[in-house]
Wavefront OBJ file of the C-alpha trace (Angstrom):
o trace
v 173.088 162.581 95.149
v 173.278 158.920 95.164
v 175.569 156.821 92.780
v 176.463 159.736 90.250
v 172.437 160.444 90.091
v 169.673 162.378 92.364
v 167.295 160.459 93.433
v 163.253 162.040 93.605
v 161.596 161.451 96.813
v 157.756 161.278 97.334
v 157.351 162.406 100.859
v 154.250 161.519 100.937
v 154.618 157.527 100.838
v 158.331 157.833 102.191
v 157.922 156.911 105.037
v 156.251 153.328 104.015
v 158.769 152.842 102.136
v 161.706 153.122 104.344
v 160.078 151.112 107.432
v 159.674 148.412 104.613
v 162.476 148.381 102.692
v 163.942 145.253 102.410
v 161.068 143.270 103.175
v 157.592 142.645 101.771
v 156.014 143.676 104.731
v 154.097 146.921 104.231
v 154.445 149.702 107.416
v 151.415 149.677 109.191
v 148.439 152.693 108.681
v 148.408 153.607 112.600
v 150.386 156.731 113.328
v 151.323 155.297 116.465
v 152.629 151.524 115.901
v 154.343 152.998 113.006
v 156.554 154.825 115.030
v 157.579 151.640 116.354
v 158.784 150.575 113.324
v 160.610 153.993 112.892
v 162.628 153.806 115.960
v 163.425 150.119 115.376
v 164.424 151.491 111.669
v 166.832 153.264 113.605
v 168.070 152.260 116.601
v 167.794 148.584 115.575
v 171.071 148.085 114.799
v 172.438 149.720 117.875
v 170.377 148.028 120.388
v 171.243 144.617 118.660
v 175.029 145.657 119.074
v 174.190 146.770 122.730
v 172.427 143.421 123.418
v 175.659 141.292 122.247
v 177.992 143.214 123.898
v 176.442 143.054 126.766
v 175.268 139.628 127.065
v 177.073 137.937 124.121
v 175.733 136.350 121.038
v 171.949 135.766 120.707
v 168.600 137.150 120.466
v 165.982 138.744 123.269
v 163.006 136.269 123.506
v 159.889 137.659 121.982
v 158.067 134.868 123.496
v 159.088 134.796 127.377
v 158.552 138.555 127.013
v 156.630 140.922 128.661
v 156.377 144.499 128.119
v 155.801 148.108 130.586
v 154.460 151.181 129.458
v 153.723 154.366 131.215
v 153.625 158.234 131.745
v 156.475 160.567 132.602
v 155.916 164.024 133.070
v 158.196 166.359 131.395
v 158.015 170.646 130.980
v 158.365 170.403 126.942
v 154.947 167.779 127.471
v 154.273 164.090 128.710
v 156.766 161.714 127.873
v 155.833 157.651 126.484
v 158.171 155.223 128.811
v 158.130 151.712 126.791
v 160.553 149.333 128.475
v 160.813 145.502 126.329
v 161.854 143.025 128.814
v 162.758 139.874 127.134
v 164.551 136.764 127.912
v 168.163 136.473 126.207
v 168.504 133.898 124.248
v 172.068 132.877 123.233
v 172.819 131.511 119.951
v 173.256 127.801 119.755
v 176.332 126.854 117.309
v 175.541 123.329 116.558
v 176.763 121.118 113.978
v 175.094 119.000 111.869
v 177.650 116.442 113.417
v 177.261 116.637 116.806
l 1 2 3 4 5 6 7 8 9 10 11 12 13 14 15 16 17 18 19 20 21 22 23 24 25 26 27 28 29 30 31 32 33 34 35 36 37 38 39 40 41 42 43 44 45 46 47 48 49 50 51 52 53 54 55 56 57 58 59 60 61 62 63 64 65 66 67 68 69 70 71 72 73 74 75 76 77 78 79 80 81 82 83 84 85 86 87 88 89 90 91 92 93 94 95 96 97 98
């Protein structure tokens, strides 16, 4: 029940909807880069909260950036180890002024 109403769900295009919402950029068809976009959809917010607590205002470089990717075994089946090492990149408060 949202706003006094329920809202229908199609859960069959649901999930392109939600990694797009807010944008015009359409989830992507592959099962797996999707899921990308899922886990940014919802840990986004907390890693960028992480990152500025940790290192202060700014952004992680998606330039100088490199990324790590490998296999860890685990009893309930193989586990996908991503790690996104990017350069921090502190916001630059500048006045038109100065």
């Amino acid at each position: 029940m949202l706003g006094g109403y329920e809202q229908k769900r199609d859960h069959r295009t649901d999930h392109r909807r939600a990694a797009g919402e807010g944008t015009d950029v359409a989830a992507p068809d592959s099962p797996t880069i999707y899921r990308f976009y899922e886990a940014l959809q919802v840990y986004g917010g907390a890693i960028k909260e992480l990152i500025h607590e940790q290192f202060g205002d700014g952004i992680m470089s998606a330039v100088n950036f490199s990324i790590d990717m490998h296999k860890k075994s685990h009893p309930s089946g193989d586990r996908v180890v991503v790690t996104f090492d990017g350069k921090f990149l502190p916001y630059q408060w500048v006045s038109a002024d100065d």
